[in-house]
VEXSE-980526 format. One record per residue (C-alpha): x, y, z; chain; residue in three letters; residue number from 0. Coordinates in pm, 1 decimal, padded with zeros to 6 digits. Layout:
% residues N
        u        v        w cadena residuo num
        X        Y        Z      A     Ala NUM
...
This chain:
% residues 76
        u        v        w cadena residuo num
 -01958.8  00110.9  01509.0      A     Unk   0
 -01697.5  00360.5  01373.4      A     Unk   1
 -01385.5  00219.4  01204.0      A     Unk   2
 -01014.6  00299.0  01351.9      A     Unk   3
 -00884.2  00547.8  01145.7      A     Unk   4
 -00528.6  00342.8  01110.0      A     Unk   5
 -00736.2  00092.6  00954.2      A     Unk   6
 -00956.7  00340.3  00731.7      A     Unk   7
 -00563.5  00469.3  00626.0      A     Unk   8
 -00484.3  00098.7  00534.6      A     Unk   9
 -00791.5  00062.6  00368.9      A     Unk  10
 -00756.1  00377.7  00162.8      A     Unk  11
 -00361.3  00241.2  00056.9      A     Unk  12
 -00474.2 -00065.1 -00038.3      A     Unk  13
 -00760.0  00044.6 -00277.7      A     Unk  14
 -00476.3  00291.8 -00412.8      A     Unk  15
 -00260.0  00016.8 -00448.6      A     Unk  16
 -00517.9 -00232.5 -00630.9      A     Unk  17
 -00596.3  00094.9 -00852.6      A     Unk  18
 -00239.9  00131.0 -00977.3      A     Unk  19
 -00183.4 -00205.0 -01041.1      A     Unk  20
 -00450.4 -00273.4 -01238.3      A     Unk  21
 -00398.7  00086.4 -01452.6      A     Unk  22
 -00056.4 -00036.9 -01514.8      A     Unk  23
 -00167.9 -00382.5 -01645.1      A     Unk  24
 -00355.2 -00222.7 -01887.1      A     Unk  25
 -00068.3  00013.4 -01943.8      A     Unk  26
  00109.1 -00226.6 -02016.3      A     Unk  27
 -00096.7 -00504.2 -02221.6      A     Unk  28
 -00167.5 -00155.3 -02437.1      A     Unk  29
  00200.6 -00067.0 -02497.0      A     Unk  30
  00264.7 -00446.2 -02584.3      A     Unk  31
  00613.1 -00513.9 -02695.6      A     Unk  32
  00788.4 -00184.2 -02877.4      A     Unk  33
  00796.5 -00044.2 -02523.8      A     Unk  34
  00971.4 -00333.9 -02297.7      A     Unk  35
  01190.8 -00094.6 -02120.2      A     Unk  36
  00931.6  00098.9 -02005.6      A     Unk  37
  00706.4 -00202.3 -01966.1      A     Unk  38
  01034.8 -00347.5 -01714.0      A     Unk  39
  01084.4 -00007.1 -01555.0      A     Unk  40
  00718.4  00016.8 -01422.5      A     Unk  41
  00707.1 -00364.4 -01333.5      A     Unk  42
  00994.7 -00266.4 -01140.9      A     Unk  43
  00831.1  00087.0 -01037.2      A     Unk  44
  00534.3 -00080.3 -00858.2      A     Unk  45
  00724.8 -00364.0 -00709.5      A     Unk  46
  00879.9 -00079.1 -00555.9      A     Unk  47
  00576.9  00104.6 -00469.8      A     Unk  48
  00403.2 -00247.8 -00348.5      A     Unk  49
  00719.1 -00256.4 -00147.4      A     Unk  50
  00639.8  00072.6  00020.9      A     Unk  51
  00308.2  00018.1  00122.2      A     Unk  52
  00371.0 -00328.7  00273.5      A     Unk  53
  00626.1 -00162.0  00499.1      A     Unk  54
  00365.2  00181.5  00545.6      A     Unk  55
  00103.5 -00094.6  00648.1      A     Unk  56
  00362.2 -00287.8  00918.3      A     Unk  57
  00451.7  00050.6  01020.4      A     Unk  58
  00109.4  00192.6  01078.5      A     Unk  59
  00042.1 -00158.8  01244.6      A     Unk  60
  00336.0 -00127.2  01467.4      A     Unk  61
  00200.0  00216.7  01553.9      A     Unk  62
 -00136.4  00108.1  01661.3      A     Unk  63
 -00020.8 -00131.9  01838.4      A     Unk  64
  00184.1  00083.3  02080.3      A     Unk  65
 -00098.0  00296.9  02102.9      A     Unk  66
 -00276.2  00061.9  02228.4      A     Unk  67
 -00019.1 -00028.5  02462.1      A     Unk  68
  00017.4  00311.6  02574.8      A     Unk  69
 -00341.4  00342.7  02613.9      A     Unk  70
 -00347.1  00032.2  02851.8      A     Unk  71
 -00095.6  00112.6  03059.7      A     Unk  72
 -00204.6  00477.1  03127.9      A     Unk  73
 -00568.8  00322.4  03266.1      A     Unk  74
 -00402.4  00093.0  03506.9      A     Unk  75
């Protein structure tokens, strides 16, 4: 059974996601505490990013989902 490709895409964003996150924690636990702005300003750089793919994911949803709708309606 092949895989949708939306959900291969949401696959792919979420690995990239985990990947970056964890990088950064060790970023971060490296840089320790001389570096707290930078530490704070990519906390607040991949709550942003996290941000972005949750709404990429809903959006890609969303997409499928009216393809599928689309789909159904044209075999009727």
């Amino acid at each position: 059974m092949h895989e949708c490709p939306v959900q291969h895409v949401t696959m792919v964003i979420m690995q990239v996601q985990a990947t970056f996150a964890g990088g950064l924690s060790e970023h971060l636990q490296a840089a320790g505490g001389a570096n707290a702005g930078v530490a704070a300003s990519l906390r607040e750089s991949l709550g942003t990013a996290s941000q972005l793919v949750d709404d990429l994911k809903a959006d890609i949803h969303e997409g499928q989902n009216k393809l599928i709708q689309l789909a159904a309606s044209k075999s009727e």
